[in-house]
Backbone as numpy.savetxt, mean C-alpha at the origin, in Angstrom:
# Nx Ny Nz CAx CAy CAz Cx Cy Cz
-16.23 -13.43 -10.32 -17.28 -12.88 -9.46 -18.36 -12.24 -10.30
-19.53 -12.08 -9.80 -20.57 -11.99 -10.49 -21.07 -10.15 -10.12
-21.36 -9.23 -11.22 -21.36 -8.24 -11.04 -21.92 -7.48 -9.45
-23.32 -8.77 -8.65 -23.55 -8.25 -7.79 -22.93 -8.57 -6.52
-21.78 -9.73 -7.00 -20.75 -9.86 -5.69 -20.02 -8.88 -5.80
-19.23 -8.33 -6.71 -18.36 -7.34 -6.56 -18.64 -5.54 -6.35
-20.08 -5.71 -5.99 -20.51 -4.00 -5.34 -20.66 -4.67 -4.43
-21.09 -5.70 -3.96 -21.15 -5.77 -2.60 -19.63 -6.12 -1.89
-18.61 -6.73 -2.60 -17.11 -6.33 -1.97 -17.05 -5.06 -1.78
-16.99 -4.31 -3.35 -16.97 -2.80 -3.03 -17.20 -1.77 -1.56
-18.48 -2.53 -1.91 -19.26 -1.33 -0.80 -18.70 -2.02 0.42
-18.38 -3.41 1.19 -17.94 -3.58 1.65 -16.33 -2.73 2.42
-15.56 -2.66 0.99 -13.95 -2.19 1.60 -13.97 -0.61 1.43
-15.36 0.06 1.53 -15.59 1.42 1.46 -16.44 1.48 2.95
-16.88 0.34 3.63 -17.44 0.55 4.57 -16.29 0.21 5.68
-15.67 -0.50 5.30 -14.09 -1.02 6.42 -13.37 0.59 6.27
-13.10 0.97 4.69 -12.34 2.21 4.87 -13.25 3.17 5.46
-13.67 3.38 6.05 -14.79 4.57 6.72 -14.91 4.30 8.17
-14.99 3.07 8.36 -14.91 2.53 9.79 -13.27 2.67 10.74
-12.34 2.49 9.59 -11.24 2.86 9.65 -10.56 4.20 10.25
-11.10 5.34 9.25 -11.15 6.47 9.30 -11.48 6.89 10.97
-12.94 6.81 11.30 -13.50 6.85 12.63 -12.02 6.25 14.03
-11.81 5.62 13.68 -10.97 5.09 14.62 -9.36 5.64 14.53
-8.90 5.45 13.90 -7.61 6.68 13.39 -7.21 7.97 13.78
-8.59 8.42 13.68 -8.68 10.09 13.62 -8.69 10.34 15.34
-9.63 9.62 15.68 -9.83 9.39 16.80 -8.58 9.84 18.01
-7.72 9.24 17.83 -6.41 9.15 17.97 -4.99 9.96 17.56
-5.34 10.35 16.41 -4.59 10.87 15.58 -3.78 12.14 16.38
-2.75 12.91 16.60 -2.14 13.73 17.28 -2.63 14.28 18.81
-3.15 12.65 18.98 -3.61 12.85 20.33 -2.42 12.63 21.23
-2.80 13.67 22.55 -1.75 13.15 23.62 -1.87 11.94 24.83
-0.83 11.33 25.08 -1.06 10.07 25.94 -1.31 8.87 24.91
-0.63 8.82 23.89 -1.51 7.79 22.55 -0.88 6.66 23.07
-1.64 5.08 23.49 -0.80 4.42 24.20 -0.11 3.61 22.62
1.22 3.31 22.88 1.93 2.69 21.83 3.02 1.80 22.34
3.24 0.60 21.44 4.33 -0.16 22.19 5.10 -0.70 21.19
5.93 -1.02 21.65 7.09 -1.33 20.56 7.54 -3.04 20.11
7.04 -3.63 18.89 7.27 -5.22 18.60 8.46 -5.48 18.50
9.17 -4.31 18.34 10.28 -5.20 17.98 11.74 -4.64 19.00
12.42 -5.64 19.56 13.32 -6.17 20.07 14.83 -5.34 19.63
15.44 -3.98 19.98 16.44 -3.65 19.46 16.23 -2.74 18.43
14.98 -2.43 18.35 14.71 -1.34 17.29 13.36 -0.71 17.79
12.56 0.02 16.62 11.68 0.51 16.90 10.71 0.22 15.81
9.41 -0.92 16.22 8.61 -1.22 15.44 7.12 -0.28 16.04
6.29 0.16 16.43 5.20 0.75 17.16 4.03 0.84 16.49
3.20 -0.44 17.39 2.01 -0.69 17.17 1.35 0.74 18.41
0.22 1.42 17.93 -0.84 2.06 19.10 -2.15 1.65 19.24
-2.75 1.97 19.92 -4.35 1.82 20.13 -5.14 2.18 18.75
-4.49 2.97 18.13 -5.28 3.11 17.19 -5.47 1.71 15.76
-4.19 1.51 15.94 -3.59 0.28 14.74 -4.88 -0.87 15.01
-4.83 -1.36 16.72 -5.44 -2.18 16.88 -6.68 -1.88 16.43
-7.49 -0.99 17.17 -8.71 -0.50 16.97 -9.15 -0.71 15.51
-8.62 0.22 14.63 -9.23 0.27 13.13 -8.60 -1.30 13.29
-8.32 -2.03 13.06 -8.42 -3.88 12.48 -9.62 -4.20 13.08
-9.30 -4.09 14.50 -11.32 -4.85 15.02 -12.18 -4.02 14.12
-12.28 -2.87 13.92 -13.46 -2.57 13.63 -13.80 -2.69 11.60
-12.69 -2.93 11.31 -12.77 -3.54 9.69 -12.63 -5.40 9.52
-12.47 -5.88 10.78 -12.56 -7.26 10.77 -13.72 -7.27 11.25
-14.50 -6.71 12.60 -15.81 -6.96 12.41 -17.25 -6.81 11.16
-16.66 -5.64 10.30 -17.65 -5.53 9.14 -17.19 -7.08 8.68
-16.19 -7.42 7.80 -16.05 -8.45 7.80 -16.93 -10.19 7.67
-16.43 -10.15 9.02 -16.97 -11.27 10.06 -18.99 -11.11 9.65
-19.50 -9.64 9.99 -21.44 -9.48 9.48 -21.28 -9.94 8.10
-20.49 -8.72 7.05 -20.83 -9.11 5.95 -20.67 -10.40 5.23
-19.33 -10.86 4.87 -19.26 -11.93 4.52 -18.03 -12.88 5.22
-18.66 -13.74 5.98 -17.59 -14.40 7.25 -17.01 -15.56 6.93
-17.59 -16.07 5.54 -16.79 -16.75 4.65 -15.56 -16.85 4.22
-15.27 -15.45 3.85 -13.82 -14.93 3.42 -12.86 -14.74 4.63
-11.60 -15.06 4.16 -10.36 -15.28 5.04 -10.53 -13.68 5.54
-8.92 -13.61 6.42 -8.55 -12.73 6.51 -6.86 -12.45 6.79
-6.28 -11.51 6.58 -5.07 -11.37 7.29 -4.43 -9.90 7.83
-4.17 -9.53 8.47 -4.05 -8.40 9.33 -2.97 -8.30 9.48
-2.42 -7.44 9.80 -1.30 -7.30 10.58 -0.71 -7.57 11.88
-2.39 -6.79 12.93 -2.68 -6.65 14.09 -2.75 -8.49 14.67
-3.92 -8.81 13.73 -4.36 -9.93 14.94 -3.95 -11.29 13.62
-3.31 -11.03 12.58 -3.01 -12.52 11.81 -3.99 -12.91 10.97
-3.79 -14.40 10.93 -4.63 -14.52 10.05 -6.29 -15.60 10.57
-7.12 -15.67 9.75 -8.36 -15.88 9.57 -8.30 -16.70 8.99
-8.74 -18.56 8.56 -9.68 -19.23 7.58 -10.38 -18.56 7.11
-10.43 -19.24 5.70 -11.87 -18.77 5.25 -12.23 -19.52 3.83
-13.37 -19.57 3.38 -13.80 -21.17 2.64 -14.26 -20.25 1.27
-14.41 -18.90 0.85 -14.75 -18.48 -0.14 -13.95 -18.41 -1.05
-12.59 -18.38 -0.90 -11.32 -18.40 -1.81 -11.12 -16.86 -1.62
-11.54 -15.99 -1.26 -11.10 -14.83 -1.38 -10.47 -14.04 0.05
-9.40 -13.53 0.22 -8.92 -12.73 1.74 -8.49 -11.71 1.59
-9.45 -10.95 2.75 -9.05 -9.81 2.64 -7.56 -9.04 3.68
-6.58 -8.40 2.96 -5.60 -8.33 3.43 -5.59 -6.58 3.90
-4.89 -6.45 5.79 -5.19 -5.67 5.97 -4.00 -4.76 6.91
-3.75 -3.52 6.54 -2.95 -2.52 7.06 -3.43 -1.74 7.67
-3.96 -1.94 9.30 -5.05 -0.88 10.03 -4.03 0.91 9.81
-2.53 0.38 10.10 -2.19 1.90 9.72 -0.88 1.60 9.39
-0.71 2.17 7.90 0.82 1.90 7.05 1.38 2.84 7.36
2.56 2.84 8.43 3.36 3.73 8.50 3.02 4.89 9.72
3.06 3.62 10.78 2.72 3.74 12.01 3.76 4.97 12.46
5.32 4.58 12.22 6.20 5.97 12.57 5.79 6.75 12.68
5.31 7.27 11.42 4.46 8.56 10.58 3.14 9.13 11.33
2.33 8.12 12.16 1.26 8.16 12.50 1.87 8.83 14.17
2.78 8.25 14.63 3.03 8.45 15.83 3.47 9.79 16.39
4.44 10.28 15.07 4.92 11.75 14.34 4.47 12.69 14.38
3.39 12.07 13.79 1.60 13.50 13.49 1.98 14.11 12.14
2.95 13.34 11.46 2.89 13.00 9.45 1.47 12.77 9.18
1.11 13.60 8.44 -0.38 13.08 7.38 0.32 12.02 6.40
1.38 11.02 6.00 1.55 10.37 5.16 1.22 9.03 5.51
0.82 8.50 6.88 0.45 7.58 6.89 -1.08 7.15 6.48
-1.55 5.35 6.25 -2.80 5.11 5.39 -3.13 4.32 6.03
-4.21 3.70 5.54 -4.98 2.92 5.92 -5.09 1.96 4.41
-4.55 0.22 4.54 -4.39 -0.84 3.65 -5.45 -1.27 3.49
-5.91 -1.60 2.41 -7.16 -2.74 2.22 -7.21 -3.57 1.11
-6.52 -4.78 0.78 -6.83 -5.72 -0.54 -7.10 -6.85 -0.59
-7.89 -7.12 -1.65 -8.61 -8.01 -1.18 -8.10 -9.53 -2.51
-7.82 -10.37 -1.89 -6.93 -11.14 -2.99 -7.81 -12.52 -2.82
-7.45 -13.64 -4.40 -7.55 -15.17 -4.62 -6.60 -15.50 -5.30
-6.43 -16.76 -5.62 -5.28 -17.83 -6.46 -4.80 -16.93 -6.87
-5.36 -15.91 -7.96 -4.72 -15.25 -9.37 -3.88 -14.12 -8.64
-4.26 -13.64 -7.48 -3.10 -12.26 -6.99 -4.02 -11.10 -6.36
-4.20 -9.99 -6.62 -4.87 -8.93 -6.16 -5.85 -8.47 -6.95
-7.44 -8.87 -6.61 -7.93 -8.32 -7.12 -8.57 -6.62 -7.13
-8.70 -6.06 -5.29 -9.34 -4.86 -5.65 -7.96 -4.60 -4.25
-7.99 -2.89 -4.74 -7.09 -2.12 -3.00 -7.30 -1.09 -3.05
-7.33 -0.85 -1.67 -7.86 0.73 -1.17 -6.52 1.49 -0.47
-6.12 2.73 -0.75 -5.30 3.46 -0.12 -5.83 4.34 0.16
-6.27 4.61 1.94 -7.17 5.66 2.51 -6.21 6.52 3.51
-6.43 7.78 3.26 -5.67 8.73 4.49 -6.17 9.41 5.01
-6.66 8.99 6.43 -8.09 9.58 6.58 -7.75 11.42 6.63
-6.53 11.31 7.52 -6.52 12.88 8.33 -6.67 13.94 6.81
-6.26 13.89 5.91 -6.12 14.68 4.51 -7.76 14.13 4.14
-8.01 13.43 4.00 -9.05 13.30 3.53 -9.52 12.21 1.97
-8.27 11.67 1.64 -7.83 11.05 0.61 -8.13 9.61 0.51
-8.94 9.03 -0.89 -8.94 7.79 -1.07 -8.82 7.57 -2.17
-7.85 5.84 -2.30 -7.74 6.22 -4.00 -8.27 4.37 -4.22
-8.88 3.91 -4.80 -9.38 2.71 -5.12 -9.26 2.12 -6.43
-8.77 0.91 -6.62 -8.84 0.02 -7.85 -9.17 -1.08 -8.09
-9.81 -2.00 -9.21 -9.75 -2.73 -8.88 -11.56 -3.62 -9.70
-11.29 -4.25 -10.59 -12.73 -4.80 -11.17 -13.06 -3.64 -12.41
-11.78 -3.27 -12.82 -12.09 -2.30 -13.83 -12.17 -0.84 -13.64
-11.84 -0.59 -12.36 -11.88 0.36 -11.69 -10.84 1.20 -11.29
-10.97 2.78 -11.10 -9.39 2.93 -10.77 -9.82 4.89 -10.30
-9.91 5.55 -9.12 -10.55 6.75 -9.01 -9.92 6.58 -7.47
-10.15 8.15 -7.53 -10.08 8.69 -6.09 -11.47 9.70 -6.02
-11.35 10.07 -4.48 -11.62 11.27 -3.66 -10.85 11.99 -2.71
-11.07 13.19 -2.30 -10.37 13.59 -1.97 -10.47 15.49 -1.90
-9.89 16.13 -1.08 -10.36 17.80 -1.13 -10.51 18.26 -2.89
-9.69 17.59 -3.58 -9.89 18.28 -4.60 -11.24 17.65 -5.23
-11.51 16.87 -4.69 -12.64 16.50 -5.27 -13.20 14.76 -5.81
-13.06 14.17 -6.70 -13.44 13.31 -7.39 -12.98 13.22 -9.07
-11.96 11.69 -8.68 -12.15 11.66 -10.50 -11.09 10.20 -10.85
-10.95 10.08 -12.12 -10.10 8.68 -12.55 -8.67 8.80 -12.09
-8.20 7.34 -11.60 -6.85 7.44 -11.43 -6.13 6.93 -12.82
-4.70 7.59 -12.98 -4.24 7.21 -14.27 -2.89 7.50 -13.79
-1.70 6.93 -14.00 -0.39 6.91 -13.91 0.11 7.38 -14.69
0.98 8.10 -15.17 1.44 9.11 -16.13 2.33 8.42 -17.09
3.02 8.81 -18.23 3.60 7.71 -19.12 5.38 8.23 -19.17
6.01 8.05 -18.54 7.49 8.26 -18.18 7.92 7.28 -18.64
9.14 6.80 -19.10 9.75 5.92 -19.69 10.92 5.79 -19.37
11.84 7.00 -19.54 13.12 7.69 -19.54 13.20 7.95 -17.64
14.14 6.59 -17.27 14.29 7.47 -15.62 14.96 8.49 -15.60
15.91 9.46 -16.82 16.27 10.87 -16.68 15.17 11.15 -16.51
13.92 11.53 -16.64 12.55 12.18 -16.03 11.71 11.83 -14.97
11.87 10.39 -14.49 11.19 10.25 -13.15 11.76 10.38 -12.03
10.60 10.70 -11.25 10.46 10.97 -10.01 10.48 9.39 -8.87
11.07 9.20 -8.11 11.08 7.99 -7.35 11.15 8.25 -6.12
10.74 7.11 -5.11 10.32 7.33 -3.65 11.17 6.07 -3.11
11.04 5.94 -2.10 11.18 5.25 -0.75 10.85 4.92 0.39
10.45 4.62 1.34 10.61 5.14 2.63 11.55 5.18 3.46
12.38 4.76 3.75 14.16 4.49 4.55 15.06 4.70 3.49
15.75 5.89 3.46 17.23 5.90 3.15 17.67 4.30 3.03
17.58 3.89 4.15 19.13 2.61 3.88 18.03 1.44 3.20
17.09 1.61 2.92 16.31 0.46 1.85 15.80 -0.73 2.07
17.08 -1.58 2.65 17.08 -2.89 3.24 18.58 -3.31 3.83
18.72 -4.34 2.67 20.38 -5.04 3.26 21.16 -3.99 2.34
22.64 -3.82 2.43 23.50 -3.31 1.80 23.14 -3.36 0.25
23.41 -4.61 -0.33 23.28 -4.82 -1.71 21.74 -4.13 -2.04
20.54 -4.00 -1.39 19.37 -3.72 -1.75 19.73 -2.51 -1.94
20.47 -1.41 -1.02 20.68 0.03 -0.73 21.08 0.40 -2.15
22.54 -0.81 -2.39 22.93 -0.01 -3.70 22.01 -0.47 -4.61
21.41 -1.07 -5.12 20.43 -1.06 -6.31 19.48 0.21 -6.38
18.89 0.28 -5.36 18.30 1.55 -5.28 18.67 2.57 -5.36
19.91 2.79 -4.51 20.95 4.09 -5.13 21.30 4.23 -6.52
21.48 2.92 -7.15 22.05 2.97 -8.46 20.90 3.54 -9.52
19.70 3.13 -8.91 18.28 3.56 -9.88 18.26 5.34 -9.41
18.72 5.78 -8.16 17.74 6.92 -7.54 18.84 7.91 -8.64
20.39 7.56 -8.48 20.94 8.54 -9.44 21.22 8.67 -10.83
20.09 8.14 -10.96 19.57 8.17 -12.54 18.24 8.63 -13.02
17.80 9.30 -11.86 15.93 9.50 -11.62 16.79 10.97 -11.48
15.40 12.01 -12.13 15.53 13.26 -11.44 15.34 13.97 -10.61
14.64 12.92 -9.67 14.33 13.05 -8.37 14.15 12.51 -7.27
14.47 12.46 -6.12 14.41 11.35 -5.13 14.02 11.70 -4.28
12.90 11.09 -3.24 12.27 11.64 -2.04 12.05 10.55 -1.30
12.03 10.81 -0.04 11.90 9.73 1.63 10.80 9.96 2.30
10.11 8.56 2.54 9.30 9.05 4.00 7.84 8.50 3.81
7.24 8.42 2.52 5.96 8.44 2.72 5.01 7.47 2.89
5.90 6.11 3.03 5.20 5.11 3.69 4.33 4.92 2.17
3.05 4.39 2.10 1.74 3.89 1.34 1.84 5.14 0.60
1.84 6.51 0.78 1.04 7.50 0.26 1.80 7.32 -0.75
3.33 7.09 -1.03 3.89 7.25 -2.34 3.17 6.39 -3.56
2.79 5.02 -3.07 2.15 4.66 -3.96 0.68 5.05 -4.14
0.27 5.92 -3.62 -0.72 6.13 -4.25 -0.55 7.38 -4.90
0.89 8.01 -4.92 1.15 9.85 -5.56 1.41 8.65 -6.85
2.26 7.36 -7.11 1.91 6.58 -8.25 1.11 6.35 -9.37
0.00 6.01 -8.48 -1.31 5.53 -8.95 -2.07 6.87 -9.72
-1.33 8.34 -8.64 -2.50 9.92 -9.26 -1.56 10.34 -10.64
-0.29 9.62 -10.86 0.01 10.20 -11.96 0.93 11.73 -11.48
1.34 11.08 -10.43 2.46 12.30 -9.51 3.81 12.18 -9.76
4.19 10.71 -9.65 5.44 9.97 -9.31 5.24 9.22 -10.16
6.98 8.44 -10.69 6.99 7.66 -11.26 7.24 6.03 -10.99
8.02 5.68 -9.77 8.77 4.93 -9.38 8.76 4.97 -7.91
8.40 3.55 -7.55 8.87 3.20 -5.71 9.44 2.24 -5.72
10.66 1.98 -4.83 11.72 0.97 -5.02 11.35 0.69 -3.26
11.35 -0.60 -2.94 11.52 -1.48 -1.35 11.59 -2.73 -1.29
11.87 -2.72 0.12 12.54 -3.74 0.73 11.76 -4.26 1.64
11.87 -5.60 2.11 11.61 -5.87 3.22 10.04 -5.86 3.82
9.36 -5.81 2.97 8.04 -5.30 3.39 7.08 -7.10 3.10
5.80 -6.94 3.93 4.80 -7.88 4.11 3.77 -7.38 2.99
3.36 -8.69 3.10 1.82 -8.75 1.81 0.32 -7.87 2.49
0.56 -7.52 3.93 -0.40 -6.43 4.46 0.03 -4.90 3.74
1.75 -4.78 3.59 1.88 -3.55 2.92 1.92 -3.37 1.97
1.72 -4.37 0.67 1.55 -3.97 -0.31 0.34 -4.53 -0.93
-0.62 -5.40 -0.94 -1.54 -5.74 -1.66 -2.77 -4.69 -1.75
-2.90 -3.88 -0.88 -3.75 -2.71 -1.36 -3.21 -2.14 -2.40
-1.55 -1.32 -2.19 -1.39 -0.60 -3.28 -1.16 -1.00 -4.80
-0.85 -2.73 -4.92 -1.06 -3.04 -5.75 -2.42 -3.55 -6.89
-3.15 -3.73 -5.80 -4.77 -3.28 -6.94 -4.94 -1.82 -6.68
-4.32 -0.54 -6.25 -4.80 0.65 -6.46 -3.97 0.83 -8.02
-2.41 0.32 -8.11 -1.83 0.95 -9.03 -1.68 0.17 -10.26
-1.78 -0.97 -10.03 -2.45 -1.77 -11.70 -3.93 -1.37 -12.11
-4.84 -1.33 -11.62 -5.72 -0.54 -11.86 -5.46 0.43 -12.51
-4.87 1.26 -12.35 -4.44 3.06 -12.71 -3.63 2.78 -13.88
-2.81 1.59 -14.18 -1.99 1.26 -15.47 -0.98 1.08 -15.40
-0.03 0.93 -13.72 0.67 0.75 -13.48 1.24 -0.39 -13.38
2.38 -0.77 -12.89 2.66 -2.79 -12.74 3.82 -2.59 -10.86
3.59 -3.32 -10.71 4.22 -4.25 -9.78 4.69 -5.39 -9.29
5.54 -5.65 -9.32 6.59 -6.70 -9.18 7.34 -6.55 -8.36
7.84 -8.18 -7.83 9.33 -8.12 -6.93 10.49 -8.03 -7.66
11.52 -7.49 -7.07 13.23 -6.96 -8.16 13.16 -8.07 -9.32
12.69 -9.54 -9.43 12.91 -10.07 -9.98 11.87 -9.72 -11.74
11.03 -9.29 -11.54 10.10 -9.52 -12.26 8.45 -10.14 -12.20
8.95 -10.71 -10.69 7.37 -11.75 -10.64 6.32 -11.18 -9.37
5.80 -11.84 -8.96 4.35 -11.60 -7.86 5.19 -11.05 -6.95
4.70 -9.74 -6.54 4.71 -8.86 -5.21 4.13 -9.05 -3.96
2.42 -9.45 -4.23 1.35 -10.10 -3.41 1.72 -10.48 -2.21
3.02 -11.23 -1.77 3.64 -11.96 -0.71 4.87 -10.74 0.19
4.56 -9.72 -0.60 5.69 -9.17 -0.14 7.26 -9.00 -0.46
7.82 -8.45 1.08 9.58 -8.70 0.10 10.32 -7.35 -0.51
10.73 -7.69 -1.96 12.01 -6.39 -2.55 10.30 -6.59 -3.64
9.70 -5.13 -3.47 9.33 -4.74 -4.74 9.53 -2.94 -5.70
8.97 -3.31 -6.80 9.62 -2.18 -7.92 7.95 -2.14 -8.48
7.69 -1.00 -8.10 6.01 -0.43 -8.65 6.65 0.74 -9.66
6.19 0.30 -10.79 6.38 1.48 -12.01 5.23 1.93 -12.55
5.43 3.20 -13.38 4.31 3.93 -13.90 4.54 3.27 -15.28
5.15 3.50 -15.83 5.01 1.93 -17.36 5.99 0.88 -17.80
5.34 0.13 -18.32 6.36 -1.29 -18.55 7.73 -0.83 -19.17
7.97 0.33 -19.68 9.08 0.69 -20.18 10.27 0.72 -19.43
9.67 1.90 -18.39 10.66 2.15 -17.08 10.44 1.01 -15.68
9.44 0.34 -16.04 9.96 -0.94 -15.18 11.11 -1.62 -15.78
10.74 -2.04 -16.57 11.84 -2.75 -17.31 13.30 -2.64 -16.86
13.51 -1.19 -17.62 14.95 -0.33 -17.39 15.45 -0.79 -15.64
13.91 -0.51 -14.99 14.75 -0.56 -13.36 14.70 -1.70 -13.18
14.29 -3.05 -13.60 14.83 -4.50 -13.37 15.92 -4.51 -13.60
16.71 -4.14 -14.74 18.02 -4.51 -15.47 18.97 -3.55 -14.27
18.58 -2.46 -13.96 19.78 -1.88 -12.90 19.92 -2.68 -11.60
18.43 -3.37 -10.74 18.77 -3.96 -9.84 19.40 -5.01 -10.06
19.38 -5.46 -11.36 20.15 -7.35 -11.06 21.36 -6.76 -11.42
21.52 -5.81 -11.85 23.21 -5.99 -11.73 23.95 -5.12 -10.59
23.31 -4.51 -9.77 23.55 -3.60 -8.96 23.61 -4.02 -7.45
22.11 -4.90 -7.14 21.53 -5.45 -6.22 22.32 -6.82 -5.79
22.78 -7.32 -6.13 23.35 -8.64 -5.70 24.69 -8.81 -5.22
């Protein structure tokens, strides 16, 4: 891409994340929030708001450049003839949202052939955005403005690791993750997207999951390779699609946590 396509993506997935925001908030620990449940025997919960922020970041979209694919969560997917799609999480960690948790986000990445090139992790209610992506890698946020950078941990006796569900995935997934978490000096639940972006600020060291779609992770993976981080599925390879992935703060302690899941995980 040519320097003046990629401010105009930019400014693009800064105008979806803002449009986003508006619609979210909107909603946000409101009462009567209408919400319904996808899934069959459990509890999946889409609300008015989920939908809302997708129309209104698929319509920028559609003006700016209507060329480019799309894929959503909400409404699927889009053709599109530019080679590039933008992939989208109107709200990661809808539970959370439903809760009146500030840990839920707002997804935005924007991918071709090669994988992820730029992602946005936005929270509106805190006020938090962290972006990567074309050489790029910063937040905003109450404290202010500045570079994102992932911290250099090596040794999981010193990192910090996340989740969101206790039970992980399938059994065998649980114990791999268990087998990594009691070897970390710390372990914490719950935060949906935001963990990877406490990743990306150089907070945390390690997020271990399961089960997840290419709407939930292709933002945070151009926020946290950007920042110097890597991401991969348990195996070692492309995350992009979703699935079992392992986001580390350096190739060291990725490493280490590949070798515990394959022998742990299976």
């Amino acid at each position: 891409m040519t320097p003046i396509e990629i401010d105009e993506v930019w400014a693009l997935a800064h105008a979806m994340a803002d449009a986003a925001r508006v619609e979210t908030l909107a909603l946000f620990r409101g009462h009567g929030l209408a919400t319904e449940n996808k899934l069959a025997g459990g509890y999946d919960p889409v609300t008015a708001a989920d939908k809302a922020a997708e129309r209104a970041m698929r319509a920028l979209i559609e003006q700016h450049r209507p060329d480019d694919a799309i894929l959503g969560e909400e409404e699927g997917a889009k053709p599109g003839t530019s080679g590039l799609t933008w992939v989208l999480d109107p709200i990661d960690g809808t539970r959370g949202f439903v809760s009146g948790t500030p840990t839920w986000g707002v997804l935005i990445g924007l991918t071709d052939a090669r994988g992820v090139r730029l992602g946005i992790i936005d929270q509106p209610y805190i006020g938090e955005r962290f972006a990567g992506g074309f050489g790029r890698a910063d937040f905003t946020g109450p404290h202010g403005a500045g570079p994102l950078r992932v911290r250099g941990t090596t040794d999981m006796s010193d990192a910090i690791i996340f989740t969101t569900f206790p039970e992980v995935g399938t059994a065998p997934e649980r114990a791999g993750f268990e087998a990594i978490a009691a070897r970390c000096k710390l372990t914490r639940y719950g935060m949906d997207c935001y963990a990877y972006a406490l990743l990306a600020a150089g907070q945390i060291d390690l997020v271990i999951e399961a089960g997840l779609h290419s709407y939930d992770i292709c933002g945070p993976i151009g926020v946290i390779e950007a920042a110097g981080g890597i991401v991969t599925d348990w195996q070692g390879g492309p995350a992009h699609n979703g699935g079992q992935v392992v986001a580390a703060a350096t190739r060291e302690l990725h490493t280490k946590a590949l070798a515990v899941l394959a022998d742990k995980s299976t």
